[in-house]
C-alpha positions as CSV (number, residue, x, y, z in Angstrom):
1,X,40.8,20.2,-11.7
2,X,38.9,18.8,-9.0
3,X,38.6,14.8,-8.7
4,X,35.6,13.3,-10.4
5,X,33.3,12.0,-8.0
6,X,31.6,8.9,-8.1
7,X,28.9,6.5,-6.4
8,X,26.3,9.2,-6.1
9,X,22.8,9.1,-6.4
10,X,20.5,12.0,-8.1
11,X,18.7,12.3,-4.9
12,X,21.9,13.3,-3.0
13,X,23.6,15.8,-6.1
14,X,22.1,18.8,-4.6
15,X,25.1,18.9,-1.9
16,X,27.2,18.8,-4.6
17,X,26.6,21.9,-6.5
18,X,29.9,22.8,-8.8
19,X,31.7,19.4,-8.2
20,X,32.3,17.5,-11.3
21,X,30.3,13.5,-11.3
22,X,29.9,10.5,-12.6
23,X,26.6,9.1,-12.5
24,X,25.3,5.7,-14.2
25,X,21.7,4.6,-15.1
26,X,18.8,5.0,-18.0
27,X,18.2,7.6,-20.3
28,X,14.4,8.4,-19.5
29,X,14.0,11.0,-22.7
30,X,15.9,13.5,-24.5
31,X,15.0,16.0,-26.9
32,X,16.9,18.4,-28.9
33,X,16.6,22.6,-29.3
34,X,19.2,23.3,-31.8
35,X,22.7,23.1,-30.8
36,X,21.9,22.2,-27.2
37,X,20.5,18.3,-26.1
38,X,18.7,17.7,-23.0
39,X,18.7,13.9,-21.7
40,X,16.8,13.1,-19.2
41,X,18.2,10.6,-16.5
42,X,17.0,8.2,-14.2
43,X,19.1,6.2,-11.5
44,X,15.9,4.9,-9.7
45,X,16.4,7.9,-6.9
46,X,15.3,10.5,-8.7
47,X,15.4,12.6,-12.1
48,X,18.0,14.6,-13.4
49,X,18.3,16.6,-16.7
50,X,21.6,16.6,-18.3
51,X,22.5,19.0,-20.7
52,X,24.7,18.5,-23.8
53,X,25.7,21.9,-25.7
54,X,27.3,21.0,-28.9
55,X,30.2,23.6,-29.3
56,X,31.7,22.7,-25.5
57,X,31.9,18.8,-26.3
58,X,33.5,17.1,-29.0
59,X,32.1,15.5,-32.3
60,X,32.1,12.0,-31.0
61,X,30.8,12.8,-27.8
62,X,27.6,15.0,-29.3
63,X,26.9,12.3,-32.2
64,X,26.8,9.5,-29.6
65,X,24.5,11.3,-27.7
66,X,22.3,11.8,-30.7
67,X,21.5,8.5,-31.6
68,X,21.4,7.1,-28.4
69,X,17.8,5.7,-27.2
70,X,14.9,5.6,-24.3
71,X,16.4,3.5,-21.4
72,X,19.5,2.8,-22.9
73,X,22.0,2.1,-19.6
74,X,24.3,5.5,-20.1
75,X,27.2,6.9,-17.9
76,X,27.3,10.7,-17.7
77,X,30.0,12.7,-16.3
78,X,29.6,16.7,-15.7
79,X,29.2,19.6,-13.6
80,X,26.6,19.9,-11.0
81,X,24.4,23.1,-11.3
82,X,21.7,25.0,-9.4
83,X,19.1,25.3,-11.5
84,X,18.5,28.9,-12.7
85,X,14.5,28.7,-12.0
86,X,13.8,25.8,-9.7
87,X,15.0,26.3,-6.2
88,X,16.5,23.1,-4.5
89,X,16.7,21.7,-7.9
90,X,20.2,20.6,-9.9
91,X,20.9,19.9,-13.4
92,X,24.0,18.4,-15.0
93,X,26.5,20.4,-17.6
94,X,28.0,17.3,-19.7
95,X,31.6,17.1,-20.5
96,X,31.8,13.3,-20.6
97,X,29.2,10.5,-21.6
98,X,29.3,6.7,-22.4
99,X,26.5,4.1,-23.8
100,X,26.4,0.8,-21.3
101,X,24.1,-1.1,-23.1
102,X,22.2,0.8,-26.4
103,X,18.5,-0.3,-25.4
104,X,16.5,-1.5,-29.4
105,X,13.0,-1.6,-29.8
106,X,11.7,-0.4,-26.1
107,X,8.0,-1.8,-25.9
108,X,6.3,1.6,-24.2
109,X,6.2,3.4,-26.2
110,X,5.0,7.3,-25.4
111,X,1.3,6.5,-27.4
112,X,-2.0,5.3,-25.6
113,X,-1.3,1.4,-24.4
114,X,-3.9,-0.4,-23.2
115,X,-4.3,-1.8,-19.3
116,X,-3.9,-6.0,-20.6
117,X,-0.2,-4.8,-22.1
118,X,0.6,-2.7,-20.1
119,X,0.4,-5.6,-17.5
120,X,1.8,-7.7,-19.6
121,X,4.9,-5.7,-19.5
122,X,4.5,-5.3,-15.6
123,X,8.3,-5.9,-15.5
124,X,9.2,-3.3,-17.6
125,X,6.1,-0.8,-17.1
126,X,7.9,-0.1,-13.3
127,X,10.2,1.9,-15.0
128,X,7.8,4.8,-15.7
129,X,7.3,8.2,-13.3
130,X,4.0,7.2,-12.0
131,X,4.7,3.9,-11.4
132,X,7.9,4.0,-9.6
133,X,6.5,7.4,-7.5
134,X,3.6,4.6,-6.8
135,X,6.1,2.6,-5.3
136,X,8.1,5.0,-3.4
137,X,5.3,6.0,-1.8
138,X,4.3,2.1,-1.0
139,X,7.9,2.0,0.5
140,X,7.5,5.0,2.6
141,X,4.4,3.8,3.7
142,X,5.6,0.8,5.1
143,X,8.5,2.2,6.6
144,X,5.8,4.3,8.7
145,X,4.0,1.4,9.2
146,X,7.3,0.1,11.1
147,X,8.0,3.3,12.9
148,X,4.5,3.6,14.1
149,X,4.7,0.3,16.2
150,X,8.3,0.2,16.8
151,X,8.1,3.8,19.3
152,X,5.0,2.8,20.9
153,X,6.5,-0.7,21.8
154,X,5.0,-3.3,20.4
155,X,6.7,-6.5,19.0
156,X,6.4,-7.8,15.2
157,X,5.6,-11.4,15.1
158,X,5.6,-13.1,12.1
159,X,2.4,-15.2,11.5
160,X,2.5,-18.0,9.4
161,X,1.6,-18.2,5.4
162,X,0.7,-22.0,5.6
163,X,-3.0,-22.6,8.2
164,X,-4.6,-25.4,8.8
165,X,-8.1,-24.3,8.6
166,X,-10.0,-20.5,7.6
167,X,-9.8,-16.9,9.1
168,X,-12.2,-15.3,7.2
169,X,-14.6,-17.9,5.5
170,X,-14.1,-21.0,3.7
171,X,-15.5,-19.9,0.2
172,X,-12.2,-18.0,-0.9
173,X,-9.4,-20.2,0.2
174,X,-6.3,-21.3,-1.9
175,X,-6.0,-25.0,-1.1
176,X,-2.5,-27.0,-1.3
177,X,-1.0,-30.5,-0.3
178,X,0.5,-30.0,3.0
179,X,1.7,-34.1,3.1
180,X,-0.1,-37.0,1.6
181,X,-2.6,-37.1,4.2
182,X,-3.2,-33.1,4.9
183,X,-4.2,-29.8,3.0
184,X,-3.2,-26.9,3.8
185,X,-4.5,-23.4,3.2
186,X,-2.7,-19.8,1.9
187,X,-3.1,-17.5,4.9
188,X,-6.1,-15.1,4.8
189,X,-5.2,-13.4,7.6
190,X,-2.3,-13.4,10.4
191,X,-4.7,-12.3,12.9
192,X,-5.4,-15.5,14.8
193,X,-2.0,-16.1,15.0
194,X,-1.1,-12.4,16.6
195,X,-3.5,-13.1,19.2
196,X,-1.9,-16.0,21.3
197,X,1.1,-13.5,20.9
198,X,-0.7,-10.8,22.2
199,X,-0.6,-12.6,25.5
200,X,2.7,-13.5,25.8
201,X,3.9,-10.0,24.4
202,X,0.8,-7.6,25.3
203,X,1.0,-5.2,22.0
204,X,2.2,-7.1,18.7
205,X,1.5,-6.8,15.4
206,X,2.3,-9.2,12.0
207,X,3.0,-7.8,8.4
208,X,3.1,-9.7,5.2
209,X,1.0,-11.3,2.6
210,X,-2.6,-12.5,2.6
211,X,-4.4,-14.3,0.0
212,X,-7.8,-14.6,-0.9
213,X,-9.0,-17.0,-3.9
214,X,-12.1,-14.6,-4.3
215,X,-13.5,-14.8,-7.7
216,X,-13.4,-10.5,-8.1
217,X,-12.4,-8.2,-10.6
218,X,-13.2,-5.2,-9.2
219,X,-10.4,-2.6,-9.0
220,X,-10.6,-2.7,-4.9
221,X,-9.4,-6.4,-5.1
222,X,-6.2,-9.0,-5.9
223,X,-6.0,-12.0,-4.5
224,X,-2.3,-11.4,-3.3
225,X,-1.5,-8.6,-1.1
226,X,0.5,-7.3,2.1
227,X,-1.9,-6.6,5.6
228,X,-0.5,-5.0,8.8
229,X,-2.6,-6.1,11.6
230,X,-2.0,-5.1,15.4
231,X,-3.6,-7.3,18.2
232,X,-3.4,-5.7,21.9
233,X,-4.1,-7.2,25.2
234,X,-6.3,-5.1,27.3
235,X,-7.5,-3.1,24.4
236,X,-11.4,-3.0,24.3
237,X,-13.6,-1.2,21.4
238,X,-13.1,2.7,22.0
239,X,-9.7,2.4,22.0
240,X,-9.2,0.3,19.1
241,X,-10.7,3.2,17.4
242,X,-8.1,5.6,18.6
243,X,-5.8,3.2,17.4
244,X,-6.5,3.3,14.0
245,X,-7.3,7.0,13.9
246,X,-4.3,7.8,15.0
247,X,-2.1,4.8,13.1
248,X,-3.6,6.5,9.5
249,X,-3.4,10.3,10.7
250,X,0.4,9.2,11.0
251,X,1.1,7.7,8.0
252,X,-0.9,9.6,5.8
253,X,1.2,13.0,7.1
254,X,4.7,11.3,7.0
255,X,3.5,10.6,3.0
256,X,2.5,14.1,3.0
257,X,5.9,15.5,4.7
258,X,8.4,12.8,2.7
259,X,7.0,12.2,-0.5
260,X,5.8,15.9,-2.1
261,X,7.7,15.2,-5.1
262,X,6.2,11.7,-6.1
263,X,2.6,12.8,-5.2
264,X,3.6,15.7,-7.6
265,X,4.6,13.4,-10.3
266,X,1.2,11.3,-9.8
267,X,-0.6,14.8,-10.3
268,X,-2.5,13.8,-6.4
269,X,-3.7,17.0,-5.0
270,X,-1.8,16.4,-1.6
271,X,-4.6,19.4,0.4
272,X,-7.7,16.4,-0.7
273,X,-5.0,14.5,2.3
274,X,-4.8,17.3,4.5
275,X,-7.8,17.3,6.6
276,X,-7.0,13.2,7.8
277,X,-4.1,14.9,10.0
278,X,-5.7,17.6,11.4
279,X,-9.1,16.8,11.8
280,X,-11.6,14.0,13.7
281,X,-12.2,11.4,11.5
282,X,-16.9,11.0,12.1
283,X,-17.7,7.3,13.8
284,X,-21.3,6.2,12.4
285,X,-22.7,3.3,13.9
286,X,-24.5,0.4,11.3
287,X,-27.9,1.4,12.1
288,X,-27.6,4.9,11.7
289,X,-25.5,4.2,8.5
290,X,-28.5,2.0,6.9
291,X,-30.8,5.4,7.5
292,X,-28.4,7.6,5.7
293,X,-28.3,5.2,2.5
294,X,-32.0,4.9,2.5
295,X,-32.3,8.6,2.3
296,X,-29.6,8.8,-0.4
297,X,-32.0,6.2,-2.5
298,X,-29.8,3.1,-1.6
299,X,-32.4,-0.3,-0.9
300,X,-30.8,-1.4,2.2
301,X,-32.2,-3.0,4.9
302,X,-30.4,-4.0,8.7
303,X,-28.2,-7.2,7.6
304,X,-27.4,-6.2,4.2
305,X,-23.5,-5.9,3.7
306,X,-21.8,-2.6,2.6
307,X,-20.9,-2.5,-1.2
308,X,-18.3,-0.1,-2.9
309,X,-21.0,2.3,-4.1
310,X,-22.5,2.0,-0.2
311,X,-19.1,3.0,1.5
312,X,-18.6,5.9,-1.3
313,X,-21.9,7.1,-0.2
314,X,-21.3,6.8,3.2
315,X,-18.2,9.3,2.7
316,X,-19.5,11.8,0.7
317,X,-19.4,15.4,2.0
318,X,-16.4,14.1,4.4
319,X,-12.9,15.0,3.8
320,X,-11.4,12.6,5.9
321,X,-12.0,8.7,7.0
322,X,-15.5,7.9,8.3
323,X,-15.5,5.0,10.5
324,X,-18.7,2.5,10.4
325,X,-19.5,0.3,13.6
326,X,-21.6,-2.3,15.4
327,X,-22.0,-4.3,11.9
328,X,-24.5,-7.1,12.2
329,X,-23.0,-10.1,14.4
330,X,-24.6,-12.5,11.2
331,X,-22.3,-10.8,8.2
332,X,-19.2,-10.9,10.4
333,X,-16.3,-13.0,11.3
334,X,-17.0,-15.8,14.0
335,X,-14.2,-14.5,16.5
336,X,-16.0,-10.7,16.6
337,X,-17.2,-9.8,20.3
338,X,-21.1,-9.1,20.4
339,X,-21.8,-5.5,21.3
340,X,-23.1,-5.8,25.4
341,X,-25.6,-3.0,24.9
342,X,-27.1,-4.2,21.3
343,X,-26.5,-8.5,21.1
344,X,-27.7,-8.4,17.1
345,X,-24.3,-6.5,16.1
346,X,-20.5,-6.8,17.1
347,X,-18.2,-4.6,18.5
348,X,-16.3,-3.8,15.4
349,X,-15.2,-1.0,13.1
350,X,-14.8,-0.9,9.1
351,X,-12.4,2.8,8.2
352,X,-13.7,4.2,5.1
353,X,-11.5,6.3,3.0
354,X,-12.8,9.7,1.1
355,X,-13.3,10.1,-2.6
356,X,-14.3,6.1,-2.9
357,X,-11.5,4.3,-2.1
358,X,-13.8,2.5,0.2
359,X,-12.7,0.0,3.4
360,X,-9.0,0.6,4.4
361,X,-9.3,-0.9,7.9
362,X,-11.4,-3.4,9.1
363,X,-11.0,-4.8,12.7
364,X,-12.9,-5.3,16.2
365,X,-13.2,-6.4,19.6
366,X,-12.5,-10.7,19.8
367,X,-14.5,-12.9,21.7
368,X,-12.5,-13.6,25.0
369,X,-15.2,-16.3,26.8
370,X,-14.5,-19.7,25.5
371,X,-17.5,-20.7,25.3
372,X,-19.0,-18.5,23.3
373,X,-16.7,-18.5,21.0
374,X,-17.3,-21.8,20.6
375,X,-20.6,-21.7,20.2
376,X,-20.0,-19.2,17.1
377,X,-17.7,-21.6,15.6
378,X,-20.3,-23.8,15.5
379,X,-22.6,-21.9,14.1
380,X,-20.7,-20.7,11.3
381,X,-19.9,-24.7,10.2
382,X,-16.1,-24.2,10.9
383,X,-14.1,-27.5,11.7
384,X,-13.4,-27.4,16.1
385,X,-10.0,-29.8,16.1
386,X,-8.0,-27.4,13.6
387,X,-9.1,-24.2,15.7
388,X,-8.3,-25.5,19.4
389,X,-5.5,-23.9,20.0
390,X,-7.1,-20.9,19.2
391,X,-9.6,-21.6,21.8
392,X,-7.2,-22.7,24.4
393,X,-6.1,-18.4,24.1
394,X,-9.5,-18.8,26.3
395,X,-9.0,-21.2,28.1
396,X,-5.7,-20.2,29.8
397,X,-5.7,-17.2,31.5
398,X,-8.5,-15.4,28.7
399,X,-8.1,-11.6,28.6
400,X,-9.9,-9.1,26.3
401,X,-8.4,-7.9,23.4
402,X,-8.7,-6.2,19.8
403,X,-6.9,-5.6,16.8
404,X,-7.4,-4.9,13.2
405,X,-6.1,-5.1,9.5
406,X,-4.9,-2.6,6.9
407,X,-4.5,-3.9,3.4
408,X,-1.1,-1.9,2.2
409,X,-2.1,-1.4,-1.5
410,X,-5.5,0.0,-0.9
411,X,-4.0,2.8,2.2
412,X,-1.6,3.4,-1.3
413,X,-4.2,3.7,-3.9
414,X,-5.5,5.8,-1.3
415,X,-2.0,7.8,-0.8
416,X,-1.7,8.2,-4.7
417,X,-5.0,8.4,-6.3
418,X,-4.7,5.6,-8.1
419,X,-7.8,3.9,-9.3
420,X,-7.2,0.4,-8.9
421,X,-5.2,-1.7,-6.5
422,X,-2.9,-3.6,-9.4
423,X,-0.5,-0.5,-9.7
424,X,0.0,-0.4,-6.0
425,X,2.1,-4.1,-6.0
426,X,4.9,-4.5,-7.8
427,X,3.4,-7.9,-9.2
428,X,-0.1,-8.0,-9.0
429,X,-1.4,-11.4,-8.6
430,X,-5.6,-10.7,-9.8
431,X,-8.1,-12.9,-11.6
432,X,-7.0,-14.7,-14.5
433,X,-3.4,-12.9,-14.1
434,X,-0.3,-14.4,-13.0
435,X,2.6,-13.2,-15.6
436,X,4.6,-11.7,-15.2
């Protein structure tokens, strides 16, 4: 007989069709059909039913695995088999099993649970299909995210959590003592910290997490979460646009091409993600956007922000992204370059994602003349001293340059079809919610 072979994952067994294995981790289900058992189980790579037929084992071996229970920690030993109507897909014949741990009064239960339990039980809720193909697929994406910079040369640089001052408003900072005589501020963004590095490295880019003390509970918001956000020198408007185009198109079709069976598993139609490779995504400029919202009944006027129910009107009819640009220079950040042809809006763009999943990118051209910058710090009541080094990027060799930000968990809800933001984080941090 043919050593037992151990240290394999689900994901890997189908190389291993009629080898005999030993594989540890949860039982995910079982039911029974007679005289044969199916268990169902889980190592965190993948799924794989195990099947106990009660005349080829022996007593102790088929009551054990009778009264074991969901997520119990189990060791299964068998033979790998093709399955007889799946293609590419392996079940288990068991001729050995073993209870780690027996696992008493499991809290998810298979009935209705409501959302405030469920993330209560955040911790353990990770264990189900959806949510751990959520996360796969969060993982995949920012592998991508990696790969996408890594071949087209740019250089990650870290930006720092703790900032002196605000990126993107004072009215949503998370304030904490920095020493006895200075506060300190959770980062909102890592942008203004990419730029200086843009000019010593040309094309860089920061990844991590932003916060934002915002007082929302909508499902588009936490006030924890992970941003990507490229800054390159020499990069005007136009092609910042590409940039971002192209950055999505190739994420959303390495999802597409590495995660079929976890979009499967989260029932996510993967042709509604389709048409973002393979077609243009449509680039609407502010004004014109205003006139299509007043047609569809919207009471907008020029200066008005974009709401969620704005931005999912703006998409309808499209299949892909729709990108929105030249936003009023008075509802945007400080450092956003004015548009040369139009002074009243900025050279910026917001990305849109289909089926209302609203603003996945948001980023523009910066202000490269010092003293206009200036001037808008100024006018947006923003302290000078904390933000000088950030105006010395101007005043030593200035240079334009763009970039932009992606929040991770709302390119995922995206990804997944998920409806709200909290089941795209491992721990969400929202509103009134910190446990677990």
């Amino acid at each position: 007989m043919a050593d037992t072979k151990t240290n394999l994952s689900i994901a890997t067994l189908a190389a291993h069709a009629g080898e005999t294995v030993t594989l540890k981790g949860w039982l995910y289900n079982k039911r029974d059909s007679g005289k044969i058992r199916f268990l169902v189980l889980r190592d965190g790579s993948g799924y794989l039913q195990c099947i106990v037929v009660k005349k080829e084992v022996d007593e102790a071996l088929w009551e054990t695995t009778g009264h074991v229970t969901q997520e119990s920690t189990i060791e299964v030993t068998g033979e790998v088999r093709l399955h007889p109507k799946q293609p590419g897909v392996v079940e288990l014949g068991v001729t050995g099993f073993r209870i780690l741990d027996l696992c008493a009064d499991w809290p998810i239960t298979p009935k209705e649970h409501g959302v405030d339990f469920l993330m209560s039980q955040r911790h353990l809720w990770l264990r189900s299909s959806k949510q751990a193909s959520t996360l796969r697929i969060r993982s995949e994406v920012e592998s991508a995210i990696h790969d996408f910079y890594y071949t087209r040369g740019y250089v990650r640089v870290d930006s720092p959590i703790l900032t002196p001052t605000a990126c993107e408003g004072t009215s949503n900072l998370f304030e904490t003592q920095y020493t006895e005589d200075e506060k300190a501020y959770l980062s909102q963004s890592g942008q203004l910290y990419a730029e200086p590095a843009a000019a010593a490295l040309g094309k860089v880019y920061c990844f991590g997490p932003t916060f934002r003390a915002e007082k929302s509970k909508t499902r588009r918001h936490l006030r924890e979460f992970w941003m990507v956000e490229p800054e390159v020198a020499f990069l005007e408007i136009d092609g910042l646009m590409d940039l971002a185009e192209e950055f999505i198109k190739e994420l959303a079709g390495r999802v597409l091409d590495r995660r079929k069976d976890d979009l499967a598993r989260l029932e996510r139609d993967p042709t509604k993600l389709e048409a973002t490779i393979s077609k243009p995504f449509p680039r609407i400029a502010y004004r014109d956007a205003i006139e299509i919202l007043k047609a569809k009944g919207f009471p907008v006027q020029f200066g008005d922000d974009l709401g969620g129910d704005e931005e999912t009107a703006l998409t309808e009819g499209y299949d892909t992204p729709v990108m929105v640009t030249k936003y009023p220079a008075a509802i945007k950040a400080f450092y956003m370059q004015p548009d040369p042809n139009d002074p009243e809006v900025v050279s910026c763009l917001d990305v849109l994602a289909p089926e209302g999943y609203g603003e996945i990118i948001g980023g523009s051209q910066r202000i490269h003349d010092h003293d206009l910058l200036l001037k808008r710090i100024h006018e947006h009541n923003l302290p000078v001293e904390p933000l000088q080094w950030y105006l010395d990027i101007r005043k030593y060799g200035t240079f334009p340059h763009s970039g932009f930000g992606m929040g991770l968990e709302r390119f995922t809800a995206w990804m997944c079809g998920v409806p709200h933001l909290r089941e795209c984080i491992p721990y969400p941090r929202m509103l009134y919610r910190i446990y677990p």
